[in-house]
PDB file of N, CA, C, O and CB in Angstrom:
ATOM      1  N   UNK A   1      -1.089  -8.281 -18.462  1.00  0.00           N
ATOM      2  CA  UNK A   1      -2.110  -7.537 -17.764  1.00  0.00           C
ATOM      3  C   UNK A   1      -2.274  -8.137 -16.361  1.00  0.00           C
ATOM      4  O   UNK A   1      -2.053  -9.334 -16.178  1.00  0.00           O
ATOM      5  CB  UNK A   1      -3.453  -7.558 -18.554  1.00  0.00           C
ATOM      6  N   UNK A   2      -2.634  -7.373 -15.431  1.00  0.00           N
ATOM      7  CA  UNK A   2      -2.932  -7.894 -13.781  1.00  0.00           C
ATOM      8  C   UNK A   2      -4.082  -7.785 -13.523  1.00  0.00           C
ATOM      9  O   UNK A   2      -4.781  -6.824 -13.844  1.00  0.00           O
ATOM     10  CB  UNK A   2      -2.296  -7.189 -12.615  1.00  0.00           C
ATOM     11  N   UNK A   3      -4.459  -8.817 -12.867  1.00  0.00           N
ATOM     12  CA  UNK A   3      -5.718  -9.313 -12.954  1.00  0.00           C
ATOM     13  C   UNK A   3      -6.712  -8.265 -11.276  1.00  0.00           C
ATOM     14  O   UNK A   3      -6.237  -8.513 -10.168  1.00  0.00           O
ATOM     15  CB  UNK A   3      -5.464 -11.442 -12.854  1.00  0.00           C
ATOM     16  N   UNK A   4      -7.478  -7.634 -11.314  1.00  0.00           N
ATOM     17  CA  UNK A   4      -7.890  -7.401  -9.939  1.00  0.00           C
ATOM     18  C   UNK A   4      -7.210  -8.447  -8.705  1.00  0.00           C
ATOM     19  O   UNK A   4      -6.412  -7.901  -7.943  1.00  0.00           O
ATOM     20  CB  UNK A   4      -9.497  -7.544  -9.985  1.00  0.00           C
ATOM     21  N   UNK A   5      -7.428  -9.554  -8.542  1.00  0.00           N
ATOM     22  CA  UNK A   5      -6.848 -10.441  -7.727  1.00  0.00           C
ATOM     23  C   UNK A   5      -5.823 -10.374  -7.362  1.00  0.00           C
ATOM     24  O   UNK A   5      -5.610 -10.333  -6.150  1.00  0.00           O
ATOM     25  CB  UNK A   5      -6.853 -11.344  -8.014  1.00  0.00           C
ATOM     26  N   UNK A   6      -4.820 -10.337  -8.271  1.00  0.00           N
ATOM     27  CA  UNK A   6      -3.405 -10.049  -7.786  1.00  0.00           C
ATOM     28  C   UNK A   6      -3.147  -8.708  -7.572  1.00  0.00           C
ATOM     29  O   UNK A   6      -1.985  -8.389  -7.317  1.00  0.00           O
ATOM     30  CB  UNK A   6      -2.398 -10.507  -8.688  1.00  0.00           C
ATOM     31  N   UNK A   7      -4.050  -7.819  -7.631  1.00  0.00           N
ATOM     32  CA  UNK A   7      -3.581  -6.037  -7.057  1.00  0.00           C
ATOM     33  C   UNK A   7      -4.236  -6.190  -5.759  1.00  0.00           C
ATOM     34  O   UNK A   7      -3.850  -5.631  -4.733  1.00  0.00           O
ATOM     35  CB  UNK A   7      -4.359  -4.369  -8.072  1.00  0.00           C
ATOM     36  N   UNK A   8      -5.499  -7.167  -5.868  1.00  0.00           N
ATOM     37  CA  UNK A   8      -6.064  -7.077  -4.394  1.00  0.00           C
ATOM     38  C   UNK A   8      -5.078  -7.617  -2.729  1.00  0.00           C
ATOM     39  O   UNK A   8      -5.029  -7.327  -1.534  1.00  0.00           O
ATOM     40  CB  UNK A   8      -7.470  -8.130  -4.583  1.00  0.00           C
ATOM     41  N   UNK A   9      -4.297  -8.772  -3.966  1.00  0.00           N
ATOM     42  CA  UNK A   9      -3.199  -9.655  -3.114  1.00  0.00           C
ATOM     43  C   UNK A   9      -2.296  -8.764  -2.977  1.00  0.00           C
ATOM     44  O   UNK A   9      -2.426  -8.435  -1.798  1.00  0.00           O
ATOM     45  CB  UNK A   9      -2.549 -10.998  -3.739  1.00  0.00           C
ATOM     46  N   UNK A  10      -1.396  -8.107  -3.447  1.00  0.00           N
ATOM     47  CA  UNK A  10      -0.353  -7.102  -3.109  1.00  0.00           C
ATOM     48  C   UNK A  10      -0.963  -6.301  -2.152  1.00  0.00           C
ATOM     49  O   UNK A  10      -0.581  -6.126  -0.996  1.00  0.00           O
ATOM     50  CB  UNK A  10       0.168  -6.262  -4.279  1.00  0.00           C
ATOM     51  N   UNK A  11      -2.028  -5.778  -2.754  1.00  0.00           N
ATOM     52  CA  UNK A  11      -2.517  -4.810  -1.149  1.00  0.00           C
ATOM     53  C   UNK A  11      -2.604  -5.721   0.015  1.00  0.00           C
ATOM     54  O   UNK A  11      -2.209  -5.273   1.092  1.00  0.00           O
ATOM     55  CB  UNK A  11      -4.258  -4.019  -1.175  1.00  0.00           C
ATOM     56  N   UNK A  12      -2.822  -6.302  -0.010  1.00  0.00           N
ATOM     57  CA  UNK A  12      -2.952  -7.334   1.144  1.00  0.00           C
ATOM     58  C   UNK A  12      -2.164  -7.595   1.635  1.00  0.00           C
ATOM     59  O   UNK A  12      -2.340  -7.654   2.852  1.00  0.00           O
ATOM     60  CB  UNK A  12      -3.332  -8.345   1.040  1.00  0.00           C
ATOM     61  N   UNK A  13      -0.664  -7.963   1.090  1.00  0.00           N
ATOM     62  CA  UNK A  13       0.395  -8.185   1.583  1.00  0.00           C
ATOM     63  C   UNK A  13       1.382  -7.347   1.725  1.00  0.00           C
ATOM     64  O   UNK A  13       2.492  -7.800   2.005  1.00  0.00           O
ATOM     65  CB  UNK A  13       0.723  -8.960   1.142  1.00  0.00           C
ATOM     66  N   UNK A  14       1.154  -5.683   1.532  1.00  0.00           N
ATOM     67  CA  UNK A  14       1.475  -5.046   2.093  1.00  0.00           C
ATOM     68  C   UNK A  14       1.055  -4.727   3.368  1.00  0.00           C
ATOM     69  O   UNK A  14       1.795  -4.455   4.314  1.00  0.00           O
ATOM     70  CB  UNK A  14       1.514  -4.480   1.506  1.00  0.00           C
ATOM     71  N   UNK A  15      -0.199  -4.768   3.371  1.00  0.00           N
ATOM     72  CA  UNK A  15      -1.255  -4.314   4.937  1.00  0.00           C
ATOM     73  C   UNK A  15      -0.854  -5.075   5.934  1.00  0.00           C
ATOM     74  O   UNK A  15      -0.812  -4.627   7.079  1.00  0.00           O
ATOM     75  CB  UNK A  15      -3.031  -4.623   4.925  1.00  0.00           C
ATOM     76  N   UNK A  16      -0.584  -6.041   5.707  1.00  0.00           N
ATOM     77  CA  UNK A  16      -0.037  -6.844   6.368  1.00  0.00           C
ATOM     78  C   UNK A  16       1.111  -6.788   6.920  1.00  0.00           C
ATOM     79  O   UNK A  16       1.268  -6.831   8.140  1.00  0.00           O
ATOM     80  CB  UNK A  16      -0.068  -7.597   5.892  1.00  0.00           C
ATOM     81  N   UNK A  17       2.026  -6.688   6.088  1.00  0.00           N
ATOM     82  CA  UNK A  17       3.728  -6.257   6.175  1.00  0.00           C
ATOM     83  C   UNK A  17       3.645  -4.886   7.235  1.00  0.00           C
ATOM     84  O   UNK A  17       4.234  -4.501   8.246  1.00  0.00           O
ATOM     85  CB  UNK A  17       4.545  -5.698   4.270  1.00  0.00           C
ATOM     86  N   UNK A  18       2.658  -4.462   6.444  1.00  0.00           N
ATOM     87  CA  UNK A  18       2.700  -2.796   7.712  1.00  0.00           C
ATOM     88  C   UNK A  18       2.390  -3.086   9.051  1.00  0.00           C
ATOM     89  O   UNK A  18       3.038  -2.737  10.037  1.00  0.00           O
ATOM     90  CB  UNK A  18       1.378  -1.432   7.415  1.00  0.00           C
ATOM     91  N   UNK A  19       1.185  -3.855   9.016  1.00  0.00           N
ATOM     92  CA  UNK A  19       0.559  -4.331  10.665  1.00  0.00           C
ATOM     93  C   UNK A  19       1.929  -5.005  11.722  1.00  0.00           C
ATOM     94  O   UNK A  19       2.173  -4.886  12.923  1.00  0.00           O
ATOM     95  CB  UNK A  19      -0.892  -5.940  10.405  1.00  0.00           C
ATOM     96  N   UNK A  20       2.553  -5.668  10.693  1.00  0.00           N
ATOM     97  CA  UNK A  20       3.790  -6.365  11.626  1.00  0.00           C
ATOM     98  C   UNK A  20       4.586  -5.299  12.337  1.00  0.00           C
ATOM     99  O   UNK A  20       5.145  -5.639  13.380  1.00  0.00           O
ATOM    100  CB  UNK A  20       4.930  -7.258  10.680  1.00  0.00           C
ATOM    101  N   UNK A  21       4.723  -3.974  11.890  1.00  0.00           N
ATOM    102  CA  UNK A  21       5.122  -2.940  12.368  1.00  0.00           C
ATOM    103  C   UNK A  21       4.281  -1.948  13.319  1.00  0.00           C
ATOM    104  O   UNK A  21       4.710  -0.983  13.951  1.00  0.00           O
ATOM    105  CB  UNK A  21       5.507  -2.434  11.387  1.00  0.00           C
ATOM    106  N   UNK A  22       2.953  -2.452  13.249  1.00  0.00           N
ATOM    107  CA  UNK A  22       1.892  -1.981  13.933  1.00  0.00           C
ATOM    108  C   UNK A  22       1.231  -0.699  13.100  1.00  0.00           C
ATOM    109  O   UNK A  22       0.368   0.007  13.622  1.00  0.00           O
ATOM    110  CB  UNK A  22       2.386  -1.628  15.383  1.00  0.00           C
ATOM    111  N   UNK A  23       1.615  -0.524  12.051  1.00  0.00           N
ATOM    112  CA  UNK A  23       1.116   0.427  10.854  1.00  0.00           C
ATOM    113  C   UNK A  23       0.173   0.286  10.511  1.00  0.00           C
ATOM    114  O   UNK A  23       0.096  -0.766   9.877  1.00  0.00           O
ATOM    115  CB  UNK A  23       1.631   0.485   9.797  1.00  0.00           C
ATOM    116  N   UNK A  24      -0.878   0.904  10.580  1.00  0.00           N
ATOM    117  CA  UNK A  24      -2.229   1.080   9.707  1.00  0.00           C
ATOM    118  C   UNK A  24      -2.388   2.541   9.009  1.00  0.00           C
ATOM    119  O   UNK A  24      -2.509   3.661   9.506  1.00  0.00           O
ATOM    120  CB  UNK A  24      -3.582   0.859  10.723  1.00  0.00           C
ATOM    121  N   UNK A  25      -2.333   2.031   7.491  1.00  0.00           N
ATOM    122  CA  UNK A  25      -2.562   3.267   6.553  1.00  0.00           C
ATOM    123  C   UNK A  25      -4.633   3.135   6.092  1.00  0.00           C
ATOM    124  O   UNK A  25      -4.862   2.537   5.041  1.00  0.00           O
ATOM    125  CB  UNK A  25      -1.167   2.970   4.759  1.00  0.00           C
ATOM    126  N   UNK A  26      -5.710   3.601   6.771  1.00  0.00           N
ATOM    127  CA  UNK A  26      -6.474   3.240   6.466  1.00  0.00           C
ATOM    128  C   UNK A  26      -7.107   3.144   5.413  1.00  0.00           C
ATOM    129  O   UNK A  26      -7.991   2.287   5.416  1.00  0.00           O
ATOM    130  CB  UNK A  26      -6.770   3.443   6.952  1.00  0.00           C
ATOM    131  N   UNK A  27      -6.894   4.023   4.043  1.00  0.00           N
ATOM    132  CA  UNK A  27      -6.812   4.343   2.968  1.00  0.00           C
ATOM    133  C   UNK A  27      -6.319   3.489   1.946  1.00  0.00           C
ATOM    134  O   UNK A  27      -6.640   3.536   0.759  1.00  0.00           O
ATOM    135  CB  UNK A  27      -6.306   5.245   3.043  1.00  0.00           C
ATOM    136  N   UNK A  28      -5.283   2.473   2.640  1.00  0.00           N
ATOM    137  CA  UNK A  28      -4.612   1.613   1.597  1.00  0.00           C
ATOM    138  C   UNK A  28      -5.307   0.640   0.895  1.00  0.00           C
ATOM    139  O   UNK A  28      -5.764  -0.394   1.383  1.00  0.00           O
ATOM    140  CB  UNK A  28      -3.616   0.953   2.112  1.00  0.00           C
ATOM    141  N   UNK A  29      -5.387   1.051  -0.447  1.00  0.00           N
ATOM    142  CA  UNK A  29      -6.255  -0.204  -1.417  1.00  0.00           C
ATOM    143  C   UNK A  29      -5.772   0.178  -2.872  1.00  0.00           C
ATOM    144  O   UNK A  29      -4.834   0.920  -3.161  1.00  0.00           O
ATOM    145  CB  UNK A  29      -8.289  -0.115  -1.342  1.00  0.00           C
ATOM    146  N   UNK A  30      -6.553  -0.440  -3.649  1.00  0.00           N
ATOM    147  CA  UNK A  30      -6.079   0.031  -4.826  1.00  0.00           C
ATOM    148  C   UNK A  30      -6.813   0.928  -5.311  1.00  0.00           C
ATOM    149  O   UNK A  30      -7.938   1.190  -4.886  1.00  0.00           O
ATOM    150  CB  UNK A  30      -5.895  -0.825  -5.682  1.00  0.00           C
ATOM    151  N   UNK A  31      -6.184   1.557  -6.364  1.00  0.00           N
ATOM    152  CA  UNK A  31      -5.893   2.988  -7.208  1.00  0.00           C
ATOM    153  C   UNK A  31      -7.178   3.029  -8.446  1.00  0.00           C
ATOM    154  O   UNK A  31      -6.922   2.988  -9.650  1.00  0.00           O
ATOM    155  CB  UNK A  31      -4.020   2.938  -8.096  1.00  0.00           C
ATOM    156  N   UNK A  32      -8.697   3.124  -7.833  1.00  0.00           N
ATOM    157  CA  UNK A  32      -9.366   2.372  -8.914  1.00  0.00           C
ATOM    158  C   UNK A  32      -9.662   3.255 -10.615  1.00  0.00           C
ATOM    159  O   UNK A  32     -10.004   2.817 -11.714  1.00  0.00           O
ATOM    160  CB  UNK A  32     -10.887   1.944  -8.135  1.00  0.00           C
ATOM    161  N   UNK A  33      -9.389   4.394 -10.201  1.00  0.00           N
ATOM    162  CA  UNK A  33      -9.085   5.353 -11.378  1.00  0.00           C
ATOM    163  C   UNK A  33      -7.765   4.495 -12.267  1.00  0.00           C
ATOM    164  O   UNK A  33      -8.072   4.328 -13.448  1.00  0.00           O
ATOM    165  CB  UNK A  33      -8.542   7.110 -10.677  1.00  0.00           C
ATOM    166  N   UNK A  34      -7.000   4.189 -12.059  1.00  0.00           N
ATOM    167  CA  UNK A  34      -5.622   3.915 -13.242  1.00  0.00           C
ATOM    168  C   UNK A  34      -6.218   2.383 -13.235  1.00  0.00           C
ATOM    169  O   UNK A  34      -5.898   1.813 -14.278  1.00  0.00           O
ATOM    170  CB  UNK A  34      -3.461   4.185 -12.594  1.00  0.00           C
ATOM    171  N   UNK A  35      -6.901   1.654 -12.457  1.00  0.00           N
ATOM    172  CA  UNK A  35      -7.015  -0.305 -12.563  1.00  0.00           C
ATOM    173  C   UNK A  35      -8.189  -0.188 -13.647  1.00  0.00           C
ATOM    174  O   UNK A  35      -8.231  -1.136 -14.431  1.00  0.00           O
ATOM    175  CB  UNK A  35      -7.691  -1.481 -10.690  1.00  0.00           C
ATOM    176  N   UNK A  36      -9.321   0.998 -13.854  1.00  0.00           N
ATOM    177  CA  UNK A  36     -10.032   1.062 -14.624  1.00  0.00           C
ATOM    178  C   UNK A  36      -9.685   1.618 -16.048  1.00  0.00           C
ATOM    179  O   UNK A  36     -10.351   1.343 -17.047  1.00  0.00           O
ATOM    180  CB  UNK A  36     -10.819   1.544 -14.048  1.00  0.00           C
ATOM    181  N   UNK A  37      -8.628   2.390 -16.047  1.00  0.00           N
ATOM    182  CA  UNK A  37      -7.966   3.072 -17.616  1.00  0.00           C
ATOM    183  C   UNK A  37      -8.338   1.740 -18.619  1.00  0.00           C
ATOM    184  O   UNK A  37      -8.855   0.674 -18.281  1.00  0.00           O
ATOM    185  CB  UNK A  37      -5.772   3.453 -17.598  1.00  0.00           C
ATOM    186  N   UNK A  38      -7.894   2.177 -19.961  1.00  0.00           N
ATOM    187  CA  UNK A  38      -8.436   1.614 -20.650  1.00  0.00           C
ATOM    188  C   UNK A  38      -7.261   0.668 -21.168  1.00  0.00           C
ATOM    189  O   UNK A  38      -7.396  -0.096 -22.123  1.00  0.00           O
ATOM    190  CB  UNK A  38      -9.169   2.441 -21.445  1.00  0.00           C
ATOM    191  N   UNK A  39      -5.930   0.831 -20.321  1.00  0.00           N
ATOM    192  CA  UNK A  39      -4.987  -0.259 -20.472  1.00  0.00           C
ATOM    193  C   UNK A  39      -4.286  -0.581 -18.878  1.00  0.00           C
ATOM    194  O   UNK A  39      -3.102  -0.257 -18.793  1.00  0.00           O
ATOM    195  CB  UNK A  39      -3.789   0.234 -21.688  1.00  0.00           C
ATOM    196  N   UNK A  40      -4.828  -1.101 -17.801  1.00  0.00           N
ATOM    197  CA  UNK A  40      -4.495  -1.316 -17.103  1.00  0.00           C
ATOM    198  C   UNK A  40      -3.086  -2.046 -16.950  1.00  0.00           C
ATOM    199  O   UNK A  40      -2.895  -2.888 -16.073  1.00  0.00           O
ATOM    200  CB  UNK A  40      -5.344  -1.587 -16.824  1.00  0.00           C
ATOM    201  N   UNK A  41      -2.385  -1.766 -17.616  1.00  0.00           N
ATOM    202  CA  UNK A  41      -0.761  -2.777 -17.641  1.00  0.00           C
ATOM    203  C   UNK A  41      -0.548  -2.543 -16.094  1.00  0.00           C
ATOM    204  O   UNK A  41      -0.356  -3.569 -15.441  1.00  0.00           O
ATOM    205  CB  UNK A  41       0.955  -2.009 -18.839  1.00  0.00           C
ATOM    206  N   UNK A  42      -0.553  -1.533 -15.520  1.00  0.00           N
ATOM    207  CA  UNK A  42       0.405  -1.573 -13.789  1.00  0.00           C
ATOM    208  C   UNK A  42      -0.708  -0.904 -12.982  1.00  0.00           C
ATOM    209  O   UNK A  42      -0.497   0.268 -12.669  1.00  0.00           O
ATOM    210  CB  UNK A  42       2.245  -0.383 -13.589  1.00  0.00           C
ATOM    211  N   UNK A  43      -1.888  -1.475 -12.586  1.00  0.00           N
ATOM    212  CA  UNK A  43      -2.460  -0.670 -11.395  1.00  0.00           C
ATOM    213  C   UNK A  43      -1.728  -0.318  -9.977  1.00  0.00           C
ATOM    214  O   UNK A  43      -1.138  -1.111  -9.243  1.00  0.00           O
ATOM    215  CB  UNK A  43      -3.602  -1.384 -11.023  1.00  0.00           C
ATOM    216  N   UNK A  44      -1.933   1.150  -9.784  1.00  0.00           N
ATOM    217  CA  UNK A  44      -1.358   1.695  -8.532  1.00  0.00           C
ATOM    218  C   UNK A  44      -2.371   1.416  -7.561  1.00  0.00           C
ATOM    219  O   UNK A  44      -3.558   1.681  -7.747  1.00  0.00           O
ATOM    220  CB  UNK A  44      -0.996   3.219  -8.575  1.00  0.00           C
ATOM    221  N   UNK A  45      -1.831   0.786  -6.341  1.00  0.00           N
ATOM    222  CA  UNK A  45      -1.587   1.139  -4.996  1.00  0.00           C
ATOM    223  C   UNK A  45      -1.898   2.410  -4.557  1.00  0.00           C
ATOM    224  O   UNK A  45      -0.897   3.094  -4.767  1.00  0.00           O
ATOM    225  CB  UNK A  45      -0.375   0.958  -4.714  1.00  0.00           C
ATOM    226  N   UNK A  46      -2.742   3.062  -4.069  1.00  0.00           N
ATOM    227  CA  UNK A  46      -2.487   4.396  -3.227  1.00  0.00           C
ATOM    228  C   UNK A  46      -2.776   4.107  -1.901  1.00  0.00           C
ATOM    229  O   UNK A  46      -3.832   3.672  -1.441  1.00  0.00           O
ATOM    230  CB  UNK A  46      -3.358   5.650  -3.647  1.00  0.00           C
ATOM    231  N   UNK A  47      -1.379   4.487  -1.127  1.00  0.00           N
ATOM    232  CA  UNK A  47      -1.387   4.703   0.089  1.00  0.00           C
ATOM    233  C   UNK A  47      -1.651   5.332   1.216  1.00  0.00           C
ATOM    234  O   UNK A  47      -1.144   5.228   2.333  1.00  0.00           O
ATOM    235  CB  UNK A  47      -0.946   4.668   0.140  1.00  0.00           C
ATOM    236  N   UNK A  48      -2.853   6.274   0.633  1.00  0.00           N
ATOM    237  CA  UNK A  48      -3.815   6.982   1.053  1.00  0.00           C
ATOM    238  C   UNK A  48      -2.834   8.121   2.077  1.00  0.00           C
ATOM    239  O   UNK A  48      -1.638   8.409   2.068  1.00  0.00           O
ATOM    240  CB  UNK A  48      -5.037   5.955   1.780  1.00  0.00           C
ATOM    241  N   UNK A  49      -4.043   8.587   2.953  1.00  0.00           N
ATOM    242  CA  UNK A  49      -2.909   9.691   4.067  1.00  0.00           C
ATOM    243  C   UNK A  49      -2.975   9.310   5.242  1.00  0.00           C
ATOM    244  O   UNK A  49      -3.931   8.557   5.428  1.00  0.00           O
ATOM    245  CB  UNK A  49      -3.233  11.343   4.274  1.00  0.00           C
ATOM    246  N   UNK A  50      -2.211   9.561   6.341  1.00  0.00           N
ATOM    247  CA  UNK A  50      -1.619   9.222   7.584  1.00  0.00           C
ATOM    248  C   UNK A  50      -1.945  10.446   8.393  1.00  0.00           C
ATOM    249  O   UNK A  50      -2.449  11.501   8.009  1.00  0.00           O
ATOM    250  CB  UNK A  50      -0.060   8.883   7.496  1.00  0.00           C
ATOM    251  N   UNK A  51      -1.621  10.147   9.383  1.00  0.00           N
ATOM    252  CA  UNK A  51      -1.492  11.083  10.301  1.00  0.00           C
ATOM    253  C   UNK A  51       0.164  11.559  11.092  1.00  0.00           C
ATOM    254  O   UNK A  51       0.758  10.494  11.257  1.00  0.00           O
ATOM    255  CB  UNK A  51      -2.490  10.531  11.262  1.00  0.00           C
ATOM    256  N   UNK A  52       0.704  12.279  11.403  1.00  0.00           N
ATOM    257  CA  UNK A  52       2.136  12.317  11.896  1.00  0.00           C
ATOM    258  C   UNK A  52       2.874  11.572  12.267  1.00  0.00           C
ATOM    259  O   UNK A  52       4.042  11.365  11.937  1.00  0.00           O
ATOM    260  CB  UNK A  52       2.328  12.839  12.613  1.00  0.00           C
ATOM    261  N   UNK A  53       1.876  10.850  13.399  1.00  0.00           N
ATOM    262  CA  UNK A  53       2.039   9.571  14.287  1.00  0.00           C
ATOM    263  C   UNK A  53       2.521   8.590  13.201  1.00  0.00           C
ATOM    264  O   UNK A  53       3.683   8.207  13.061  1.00  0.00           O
ATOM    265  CB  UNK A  53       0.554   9.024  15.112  1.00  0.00           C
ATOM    266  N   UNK A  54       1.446   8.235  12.445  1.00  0.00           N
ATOM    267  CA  UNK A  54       1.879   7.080  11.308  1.00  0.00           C
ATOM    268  C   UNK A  54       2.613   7.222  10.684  1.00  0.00           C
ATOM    269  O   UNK A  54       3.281   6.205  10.497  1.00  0.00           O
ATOM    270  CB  UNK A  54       1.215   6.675  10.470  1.00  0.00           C
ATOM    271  N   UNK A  55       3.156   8.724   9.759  1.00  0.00           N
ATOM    272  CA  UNK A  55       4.293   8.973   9.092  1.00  0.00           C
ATOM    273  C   UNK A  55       5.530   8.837   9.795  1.00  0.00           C
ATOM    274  O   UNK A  55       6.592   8.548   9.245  1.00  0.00           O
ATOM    275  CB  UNK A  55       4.221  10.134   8.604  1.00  0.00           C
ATOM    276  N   UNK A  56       5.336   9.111  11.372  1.00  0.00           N
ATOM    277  CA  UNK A  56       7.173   8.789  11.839  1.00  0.00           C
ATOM    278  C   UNK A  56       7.256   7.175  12.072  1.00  0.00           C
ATOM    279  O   UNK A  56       8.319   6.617  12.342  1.00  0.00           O
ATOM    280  CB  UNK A  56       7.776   9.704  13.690  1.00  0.00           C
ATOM    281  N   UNK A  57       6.083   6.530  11.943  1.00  0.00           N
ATOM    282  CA  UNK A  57       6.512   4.798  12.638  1.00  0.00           C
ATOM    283  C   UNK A  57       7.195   4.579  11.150  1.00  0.00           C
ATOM    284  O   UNK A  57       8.385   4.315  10.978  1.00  0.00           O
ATOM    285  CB  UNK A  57       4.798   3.285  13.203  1.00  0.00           C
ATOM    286  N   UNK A  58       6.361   4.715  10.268  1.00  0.00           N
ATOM    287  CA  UNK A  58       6.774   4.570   8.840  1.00  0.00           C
ATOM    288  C   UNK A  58       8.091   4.793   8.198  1.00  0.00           C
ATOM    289  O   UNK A  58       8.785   4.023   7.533  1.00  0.00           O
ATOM    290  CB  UNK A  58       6.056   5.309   8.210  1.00  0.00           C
ATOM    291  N   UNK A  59       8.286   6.109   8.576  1.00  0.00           N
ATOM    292  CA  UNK A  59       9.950   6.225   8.426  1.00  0.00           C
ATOM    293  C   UNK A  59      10.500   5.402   9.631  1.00  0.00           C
ATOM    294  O   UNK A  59      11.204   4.443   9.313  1.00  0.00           O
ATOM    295  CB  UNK A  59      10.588   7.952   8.525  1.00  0.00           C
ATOM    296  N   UNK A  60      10.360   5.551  10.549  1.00  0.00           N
ATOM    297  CA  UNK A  60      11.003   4.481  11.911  1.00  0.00           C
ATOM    298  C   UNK A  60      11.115   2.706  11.316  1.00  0.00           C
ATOM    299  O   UNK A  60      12.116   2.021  11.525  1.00  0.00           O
ATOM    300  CB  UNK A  60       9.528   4.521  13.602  1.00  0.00           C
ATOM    301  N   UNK A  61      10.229   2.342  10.777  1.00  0.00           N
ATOM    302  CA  UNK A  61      10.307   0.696  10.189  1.00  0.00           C
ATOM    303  C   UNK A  61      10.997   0.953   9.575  1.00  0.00           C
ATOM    304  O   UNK A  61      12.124   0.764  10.032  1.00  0.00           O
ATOM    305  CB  UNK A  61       9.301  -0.170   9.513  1.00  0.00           C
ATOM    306  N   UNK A  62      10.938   1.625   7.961  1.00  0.00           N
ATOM    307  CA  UNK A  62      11.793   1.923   6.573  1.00  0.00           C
ATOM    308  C   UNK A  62      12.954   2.049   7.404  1.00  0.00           C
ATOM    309  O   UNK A  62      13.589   1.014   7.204  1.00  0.00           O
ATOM    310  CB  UNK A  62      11.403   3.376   5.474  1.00  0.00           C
ATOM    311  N   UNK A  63      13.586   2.775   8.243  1.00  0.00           N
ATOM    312  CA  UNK A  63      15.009   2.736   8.611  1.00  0.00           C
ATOM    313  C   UNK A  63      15.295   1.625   9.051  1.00  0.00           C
ATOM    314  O   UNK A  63      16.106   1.075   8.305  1.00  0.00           O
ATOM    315  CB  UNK A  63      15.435   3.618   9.499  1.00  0.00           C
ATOM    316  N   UNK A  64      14.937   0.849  10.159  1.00  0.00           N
ATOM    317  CA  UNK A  64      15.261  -0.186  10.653  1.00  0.00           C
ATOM    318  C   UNK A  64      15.699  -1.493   9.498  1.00  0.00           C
ATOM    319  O   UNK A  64      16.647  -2.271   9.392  1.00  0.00           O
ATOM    320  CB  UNK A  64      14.136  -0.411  11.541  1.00  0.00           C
ATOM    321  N   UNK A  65      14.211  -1.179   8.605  1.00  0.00           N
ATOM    322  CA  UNK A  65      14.424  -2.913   7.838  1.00  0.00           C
ATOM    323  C   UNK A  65      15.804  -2.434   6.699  1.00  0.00           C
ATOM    324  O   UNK A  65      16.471  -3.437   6.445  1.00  0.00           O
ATOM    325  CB  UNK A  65      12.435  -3.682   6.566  1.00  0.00           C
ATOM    326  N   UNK A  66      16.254  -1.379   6.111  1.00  0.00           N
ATOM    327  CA  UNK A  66      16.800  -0.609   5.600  1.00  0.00           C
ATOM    328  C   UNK A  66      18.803  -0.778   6.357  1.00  0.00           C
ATOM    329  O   UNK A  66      19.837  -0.618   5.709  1.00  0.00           O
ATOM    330  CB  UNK A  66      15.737   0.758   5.852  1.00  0.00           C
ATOM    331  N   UNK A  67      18.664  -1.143   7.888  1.00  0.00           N
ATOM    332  CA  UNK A  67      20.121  -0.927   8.823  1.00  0.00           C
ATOM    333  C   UNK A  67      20.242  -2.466   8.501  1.00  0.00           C
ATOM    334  O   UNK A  67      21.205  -3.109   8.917  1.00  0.00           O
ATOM    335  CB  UNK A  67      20.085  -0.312  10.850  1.00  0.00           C
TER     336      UNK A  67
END
């Protein structure tokens, strides 16, 4: 089982990972509908929504770290 802490830490170290790219998804946290189910084995991440701008840097990083 995963503890809140460590879903809070993954978000974190994604937000982070994104900022290095200058990415801000403002939405990004965790998924508190599935971390609350009544078997939390894998809480999701939702990466909430973007705006155009943010969806092309996004694909623009993903390609780069990806070449």
């Amino acid at each position: 089982m995963h503890s809140p802490a460590e879903a809070d830490a993954r978000v974190e170290e994604l937000r982070a990972a994104l900022a290095a790219h200058g990415i801000t998804l403002p939405s990004l946290g965790i998924d508190l509908p599935a971390f609350a189910s009544r078997c939390p084995m894998r809480p999701l991440i939702a990466l909430g929504n973007c705006n155009l701008l943010t969806a092309q840097a996004l694909a623009a990083a993903l390609r780069k770290g990806a070449a």
